[in-house]
KELUMKOL-791402 format. One record per residue (C-alpha): x, y negated, z negated; residue in three letters. Coordinates in pm, 1 decimal, padded with zeros to 6 digits. Each point is the difference from the previous one (the first is absolute). Layout:
N
REC       east      north         up   residuo
REC          X          Y          Z       ala
...
This chain:
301
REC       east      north         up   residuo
REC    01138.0   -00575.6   -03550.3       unk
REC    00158.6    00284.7    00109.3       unk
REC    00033.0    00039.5    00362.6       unk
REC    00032.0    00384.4    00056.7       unk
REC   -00305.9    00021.0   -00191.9       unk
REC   -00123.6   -00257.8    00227.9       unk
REC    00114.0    00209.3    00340.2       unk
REC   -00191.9    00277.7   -00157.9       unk
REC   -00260.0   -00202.2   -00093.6       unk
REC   -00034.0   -00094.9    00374.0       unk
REC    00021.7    00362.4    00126.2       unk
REC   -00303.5    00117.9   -00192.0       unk
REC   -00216.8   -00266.3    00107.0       unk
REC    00083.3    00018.6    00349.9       unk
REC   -00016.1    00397.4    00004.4       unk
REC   -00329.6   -00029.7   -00269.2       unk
REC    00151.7    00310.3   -00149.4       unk
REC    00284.5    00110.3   -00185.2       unk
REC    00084.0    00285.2    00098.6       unk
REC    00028.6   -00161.3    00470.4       unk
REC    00197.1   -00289.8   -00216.2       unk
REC    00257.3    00268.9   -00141.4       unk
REC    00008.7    00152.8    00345.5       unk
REC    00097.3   -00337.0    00104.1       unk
REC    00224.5   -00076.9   -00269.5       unk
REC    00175.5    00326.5   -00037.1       unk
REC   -00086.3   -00009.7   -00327.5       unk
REC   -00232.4    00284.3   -00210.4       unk
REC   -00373.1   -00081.5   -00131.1       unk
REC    00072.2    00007.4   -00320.8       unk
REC    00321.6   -00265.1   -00013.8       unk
REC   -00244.8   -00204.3    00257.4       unk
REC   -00271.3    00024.0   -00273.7       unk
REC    00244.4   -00107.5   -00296.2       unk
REC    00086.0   -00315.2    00201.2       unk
REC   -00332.4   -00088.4    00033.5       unk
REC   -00091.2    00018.6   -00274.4       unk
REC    00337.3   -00185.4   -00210.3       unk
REC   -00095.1   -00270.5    00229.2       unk
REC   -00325.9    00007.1   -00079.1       unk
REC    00121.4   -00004.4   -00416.8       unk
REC    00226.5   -00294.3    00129.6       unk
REC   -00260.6   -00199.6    00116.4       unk
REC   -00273.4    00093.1   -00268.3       unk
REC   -00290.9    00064.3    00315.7       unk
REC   -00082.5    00323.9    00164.2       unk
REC    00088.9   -00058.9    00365.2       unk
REC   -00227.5    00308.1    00144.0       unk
REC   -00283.6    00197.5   -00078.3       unk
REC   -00051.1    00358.7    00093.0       unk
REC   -00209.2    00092.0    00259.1       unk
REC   -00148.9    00377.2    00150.4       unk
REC    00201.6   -00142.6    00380.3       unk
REC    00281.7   -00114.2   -00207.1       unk
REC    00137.6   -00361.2   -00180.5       unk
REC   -00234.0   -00289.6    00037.9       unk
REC    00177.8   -00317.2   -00136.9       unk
REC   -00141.0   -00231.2   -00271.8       unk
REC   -00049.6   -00407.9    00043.0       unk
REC    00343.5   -00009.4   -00166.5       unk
REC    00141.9    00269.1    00226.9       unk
REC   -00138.2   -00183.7    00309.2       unk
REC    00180.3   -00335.6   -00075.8       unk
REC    00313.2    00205.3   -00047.7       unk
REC   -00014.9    00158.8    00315.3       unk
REC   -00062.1   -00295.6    00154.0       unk
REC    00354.4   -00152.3   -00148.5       unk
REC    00181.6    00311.5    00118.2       unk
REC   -00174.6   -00006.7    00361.5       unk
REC    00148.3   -00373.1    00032.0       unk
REC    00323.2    00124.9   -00140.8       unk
REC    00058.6    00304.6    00233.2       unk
REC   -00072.5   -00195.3    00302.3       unk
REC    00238.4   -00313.5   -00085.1       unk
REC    00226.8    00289.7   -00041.5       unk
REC   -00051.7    00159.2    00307.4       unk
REC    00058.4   -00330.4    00169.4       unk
REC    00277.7   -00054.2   -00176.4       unk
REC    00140.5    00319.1    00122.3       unk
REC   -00074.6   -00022.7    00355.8       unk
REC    00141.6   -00313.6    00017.5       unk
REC    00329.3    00125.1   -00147.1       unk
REC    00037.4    00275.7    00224.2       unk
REC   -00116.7   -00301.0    00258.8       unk
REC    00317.1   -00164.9   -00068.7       unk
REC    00214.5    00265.6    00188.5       unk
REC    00095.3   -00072.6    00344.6       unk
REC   -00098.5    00341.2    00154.9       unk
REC   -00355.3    00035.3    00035.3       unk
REC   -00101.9    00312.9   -00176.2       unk
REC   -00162.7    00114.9   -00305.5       unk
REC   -00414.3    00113.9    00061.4       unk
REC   -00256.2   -00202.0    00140.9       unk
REC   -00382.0    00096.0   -00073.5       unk
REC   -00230.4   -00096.5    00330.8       unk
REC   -00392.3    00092.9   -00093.6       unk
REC   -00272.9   -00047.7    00324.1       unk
REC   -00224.4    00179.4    00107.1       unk
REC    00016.0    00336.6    00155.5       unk
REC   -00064.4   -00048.8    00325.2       unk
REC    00246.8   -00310.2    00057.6       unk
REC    00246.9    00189.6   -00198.6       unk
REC   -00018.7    00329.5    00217.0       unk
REC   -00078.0   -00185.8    00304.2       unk
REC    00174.8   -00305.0    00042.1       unk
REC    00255.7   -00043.5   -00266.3       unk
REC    00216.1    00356.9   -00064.5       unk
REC    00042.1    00050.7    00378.9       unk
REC    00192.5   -00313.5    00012.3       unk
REC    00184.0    00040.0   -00342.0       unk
REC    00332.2    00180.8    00175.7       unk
REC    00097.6   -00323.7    00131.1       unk
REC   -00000.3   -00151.9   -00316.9       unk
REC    00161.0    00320.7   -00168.1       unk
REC    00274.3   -00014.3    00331.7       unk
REC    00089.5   -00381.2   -00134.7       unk
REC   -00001.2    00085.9   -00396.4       unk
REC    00039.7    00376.7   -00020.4       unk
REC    00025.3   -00023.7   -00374.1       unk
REC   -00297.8   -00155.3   -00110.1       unk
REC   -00277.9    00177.1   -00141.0       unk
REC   -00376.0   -00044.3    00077.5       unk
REC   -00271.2    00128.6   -00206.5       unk
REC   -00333.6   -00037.3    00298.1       unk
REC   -00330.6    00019.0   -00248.7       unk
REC   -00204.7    00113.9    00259.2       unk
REC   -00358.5   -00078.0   -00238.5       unk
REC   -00332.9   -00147.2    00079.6       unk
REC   -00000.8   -00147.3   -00330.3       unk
REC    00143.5   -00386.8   -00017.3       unk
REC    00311.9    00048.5   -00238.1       unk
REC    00086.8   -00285.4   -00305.4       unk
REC    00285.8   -00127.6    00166.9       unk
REC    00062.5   -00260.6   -00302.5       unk
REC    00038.5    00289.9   -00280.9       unk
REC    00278.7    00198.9    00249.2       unk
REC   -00220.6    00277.8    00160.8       unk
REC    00165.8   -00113.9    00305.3       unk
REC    00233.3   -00228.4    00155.5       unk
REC   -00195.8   -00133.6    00291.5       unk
REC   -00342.1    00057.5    00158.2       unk
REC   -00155.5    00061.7    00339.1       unk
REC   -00313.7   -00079.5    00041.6       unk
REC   -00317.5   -00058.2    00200.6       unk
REC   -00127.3   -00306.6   -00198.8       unk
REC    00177.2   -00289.9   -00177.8       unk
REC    00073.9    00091.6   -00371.1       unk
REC   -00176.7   -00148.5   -00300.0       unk
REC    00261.7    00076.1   -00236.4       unk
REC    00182.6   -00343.7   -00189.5       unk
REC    00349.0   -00021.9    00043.5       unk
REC    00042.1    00170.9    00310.7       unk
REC    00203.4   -00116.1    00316.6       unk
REC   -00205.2    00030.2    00281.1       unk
REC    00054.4    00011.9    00413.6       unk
REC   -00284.6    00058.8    00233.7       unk
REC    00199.5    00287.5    00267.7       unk
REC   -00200.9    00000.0    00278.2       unk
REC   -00401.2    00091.3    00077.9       unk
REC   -00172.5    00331.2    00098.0       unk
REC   -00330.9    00115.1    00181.0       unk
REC   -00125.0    00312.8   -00022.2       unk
REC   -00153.6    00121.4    00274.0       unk
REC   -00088.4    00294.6    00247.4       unk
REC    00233.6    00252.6    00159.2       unk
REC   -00021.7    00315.0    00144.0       unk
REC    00225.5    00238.1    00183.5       unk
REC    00077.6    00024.7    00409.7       unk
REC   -00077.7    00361.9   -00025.9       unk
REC   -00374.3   -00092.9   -00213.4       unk
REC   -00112.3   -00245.7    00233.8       unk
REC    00073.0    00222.7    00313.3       unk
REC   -00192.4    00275.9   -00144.2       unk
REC   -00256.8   -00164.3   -00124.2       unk
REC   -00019.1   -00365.2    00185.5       unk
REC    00096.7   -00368.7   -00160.8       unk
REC   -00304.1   -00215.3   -00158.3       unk
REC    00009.7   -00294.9    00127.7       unk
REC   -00257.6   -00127.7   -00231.4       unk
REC   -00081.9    00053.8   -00350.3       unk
REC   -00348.7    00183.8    00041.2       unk
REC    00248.6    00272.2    00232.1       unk
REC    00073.8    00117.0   -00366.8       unk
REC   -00292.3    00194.2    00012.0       unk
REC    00156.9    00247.5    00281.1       unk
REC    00404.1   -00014.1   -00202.0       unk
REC    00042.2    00102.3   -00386.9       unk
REC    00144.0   -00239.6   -00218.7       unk
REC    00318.8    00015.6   -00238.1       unk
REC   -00031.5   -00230.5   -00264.4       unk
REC    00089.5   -00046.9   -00393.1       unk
REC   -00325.6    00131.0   -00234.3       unk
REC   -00168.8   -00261.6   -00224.5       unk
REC    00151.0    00061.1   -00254.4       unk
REC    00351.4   -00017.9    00108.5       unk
REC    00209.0   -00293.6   -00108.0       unk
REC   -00010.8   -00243.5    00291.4       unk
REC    00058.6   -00384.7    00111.4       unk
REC   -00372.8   -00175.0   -00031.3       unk
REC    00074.2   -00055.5    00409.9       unk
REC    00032.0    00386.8    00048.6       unk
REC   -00282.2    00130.1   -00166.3       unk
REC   -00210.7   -00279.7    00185.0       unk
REC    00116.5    00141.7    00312.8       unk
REC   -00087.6    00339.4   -00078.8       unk
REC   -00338.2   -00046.8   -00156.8       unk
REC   -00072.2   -00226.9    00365.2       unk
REC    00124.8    00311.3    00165.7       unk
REC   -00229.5    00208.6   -00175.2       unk
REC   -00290.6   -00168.7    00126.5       unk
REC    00010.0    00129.1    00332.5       unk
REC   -00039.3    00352.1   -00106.4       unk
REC    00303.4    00199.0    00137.6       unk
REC   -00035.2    00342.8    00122.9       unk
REC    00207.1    00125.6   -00287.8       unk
REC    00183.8   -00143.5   -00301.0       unk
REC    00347.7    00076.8   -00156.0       unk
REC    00071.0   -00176.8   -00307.3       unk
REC    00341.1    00032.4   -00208.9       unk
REC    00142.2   -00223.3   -00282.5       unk
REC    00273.9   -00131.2    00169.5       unk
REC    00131.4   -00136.0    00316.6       unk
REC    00280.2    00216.4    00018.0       unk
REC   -00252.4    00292.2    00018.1       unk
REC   -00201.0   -00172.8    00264.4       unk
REC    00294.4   -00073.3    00121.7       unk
REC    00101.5    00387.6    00067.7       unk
REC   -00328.4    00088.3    00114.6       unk
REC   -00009.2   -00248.1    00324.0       unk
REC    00359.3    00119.6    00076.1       unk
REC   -00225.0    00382.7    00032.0       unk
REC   -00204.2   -00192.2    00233.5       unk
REC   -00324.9    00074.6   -00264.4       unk
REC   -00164.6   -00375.6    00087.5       unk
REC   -00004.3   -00324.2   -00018.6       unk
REC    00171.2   -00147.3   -00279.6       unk
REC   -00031.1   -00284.8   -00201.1       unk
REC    00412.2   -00153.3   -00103.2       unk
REC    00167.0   -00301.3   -00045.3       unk
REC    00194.1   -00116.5    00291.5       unk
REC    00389.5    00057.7   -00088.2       unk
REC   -00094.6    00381.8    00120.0       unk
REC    00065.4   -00062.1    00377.1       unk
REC    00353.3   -00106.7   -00045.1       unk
REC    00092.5    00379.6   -00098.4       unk
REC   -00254.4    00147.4    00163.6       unk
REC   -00046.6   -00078.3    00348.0       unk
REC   -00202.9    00281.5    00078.3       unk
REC   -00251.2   -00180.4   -00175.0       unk
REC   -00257.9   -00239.0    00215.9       unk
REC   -00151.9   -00256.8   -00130.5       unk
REC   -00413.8   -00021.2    00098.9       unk
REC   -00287.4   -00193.0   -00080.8       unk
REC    00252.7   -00282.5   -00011.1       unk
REC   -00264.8   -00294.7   -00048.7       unk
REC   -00091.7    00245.6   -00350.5       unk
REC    00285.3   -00062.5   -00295.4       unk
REC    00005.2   -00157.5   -00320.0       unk
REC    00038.1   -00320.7   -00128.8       unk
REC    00418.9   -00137.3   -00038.1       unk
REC    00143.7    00244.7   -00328.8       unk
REC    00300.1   -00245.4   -00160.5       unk
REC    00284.9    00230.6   -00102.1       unk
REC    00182.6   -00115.1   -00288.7       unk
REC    00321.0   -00000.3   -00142.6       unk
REC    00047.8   -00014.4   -00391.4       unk
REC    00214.3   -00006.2   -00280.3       unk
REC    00097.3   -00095.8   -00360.2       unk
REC    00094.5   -00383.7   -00043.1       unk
REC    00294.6    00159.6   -00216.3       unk
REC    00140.6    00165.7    00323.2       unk
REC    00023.0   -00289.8    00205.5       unk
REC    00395.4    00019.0   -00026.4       unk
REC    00021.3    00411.2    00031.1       unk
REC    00201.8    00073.8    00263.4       unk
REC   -00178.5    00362.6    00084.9       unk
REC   -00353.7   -00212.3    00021.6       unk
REC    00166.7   -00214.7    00231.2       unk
REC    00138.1    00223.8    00256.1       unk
REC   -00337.4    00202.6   -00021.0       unk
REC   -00183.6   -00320.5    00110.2       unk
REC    00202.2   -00121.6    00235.5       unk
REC    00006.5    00353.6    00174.1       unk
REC   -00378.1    00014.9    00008.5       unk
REC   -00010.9   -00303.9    00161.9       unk
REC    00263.6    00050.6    00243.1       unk
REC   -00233.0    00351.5    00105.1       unk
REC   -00260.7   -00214.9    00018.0       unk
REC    00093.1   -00228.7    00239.0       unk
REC    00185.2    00285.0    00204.5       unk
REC   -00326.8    00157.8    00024.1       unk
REC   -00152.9   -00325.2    00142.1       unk
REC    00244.1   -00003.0    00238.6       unk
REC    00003.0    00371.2    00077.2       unk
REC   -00433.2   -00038.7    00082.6       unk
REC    00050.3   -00323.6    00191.0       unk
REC    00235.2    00186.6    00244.6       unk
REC   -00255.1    00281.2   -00021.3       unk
REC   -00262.0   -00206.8    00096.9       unk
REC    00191.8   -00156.3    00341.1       unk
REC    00040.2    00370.4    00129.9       unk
């Protein structure tokens, strides 16, 4: 087989179009389109069939795709653990969690790692959305559940509640509930249904709910929420790892939080030797446990 036609081959599934694959591969449509189909006349099947939103591949063109999946990300490993064999640590690192942990926790903390290794590169994937970390759309995961995925180192980080916090300036003006039915005199800042949320969160908010707060101020994500409490518009419903940044921010209703979150660490079996993945974990856990420290001495004062 020939393996440009292959690497082309590979493109125009992935993009489902010629045309994003010849963006991709520098190459024109029509020298895209004679590759396809030479390969196609080399292997005697046709590999896609046309569709009005673009190329839909055939049975044949599935099990090829497959192969070429299995044989970009052996190569990707490969790779990585070439440039893995240097003794600097630099090269790119792609970190996916979730929005909120990334923005809130995790990038304010990222100079001191940057101070150590000021020529690595991270990639943060700041996305809802759980990422395949086997086929290479990133290096390691954050996340607020234990992954499913085969093949996957895994470390449980630490656990979260989310819970109820509101502003110095809020409850002056408007008075701290000191029991849940006091919602009914405060408004509430919490994620919407609809937003994507840890099973322990949205239980929290829906009990919340119950007790019919004066107002409501839903938004899709905790950094949102996040920025509204800080305008002292409510009470608002985050997971814990605000206060260390925050300290403006009061915790009430402290008997009313969630359920333990795990947060979880993650990454491809075929990184366990990278040298990048390495110093990533290790300085996530060395945050970690500096937080622990930094909220124990908060909590003596």
């Amino acid at each position: 087989m020939d393996w440009d036609r292959l690497r082309i081959f590979h493109a125009v599934a992935a993009a489902g179009s010629l045309t994003h694959a010849g963006e991709v591969l520098n190459l024109s449509q029509s020298a895209v389109s004679r590759q396809i189909r030479a390969l196609e006349e080399a292997l005697g099947v046709a590999l896609f069939r046309r569709h009005a939103r673009g190329l839909i591949l055939t049975e044949s063109g599935e099990l090829l795709f497959d192969a070429s999946k299995a044989m970009a990300k052996r190569l990707d490993a490969a790779t990585a653990r070439i440039r893995d064999s240097e003794e600097e640590v630099m090269g790119q690192i792609r970190v996916t969690t979730t929005t909120a942990f990334g923005t809130i926790w995790l990038a304010p903390r990222l100079p001191r790692l940057f101070a150590k290794y000021p020529d690595l590169k991270i990639d943060l994937i700041l996305d809802e959305r759980v990422l395949d970390l086997p086929m290479r759309e990133a290096d390691v995961a954050i996340r607020m559940k234990e992954p499913s995925q085969a093949d996957l180192i895994r470390k449980r980080l630490m656990s979260i509640r989310i819970a109820l916090f509101a502003t110095g300036t809020y409850l002056r003006e408007n008075g701290r509930p000191r029991l849940p039915e006091d919602l009914t005199e405060h408004r509430l800042i919490c994620q919407n249904a609809t937003s994507a949320q840890v099973k322990a969160g949205a239980a929290l908010v829906q009990h919340l709910r119950s007790f019919n707060p004066r107002s409501l101020l839903t938004v899709n994500s905790y950094f949102g929420i996040l920025q509204s409490a800080l305008n002292h518009l409510g009470v608002a419903v985050l997971p814990d790892y605000v206060t260390e940044y925050f300290p403006d921010l009061e915790q009430v209703l402290p008997e009313t939080e969630s359920s333990d979150v795990p947060v979880y660490m993650a990454y491809p079996e075929e990184l366990r030797q990278s040298k990048r993945v390495a110093v990533f974990r290790d300085f996530v856990q060395n945050e970690i446990t500096m937080q622990r420290k930094h909220l124990r001495e908060l909590a003596k004062t």
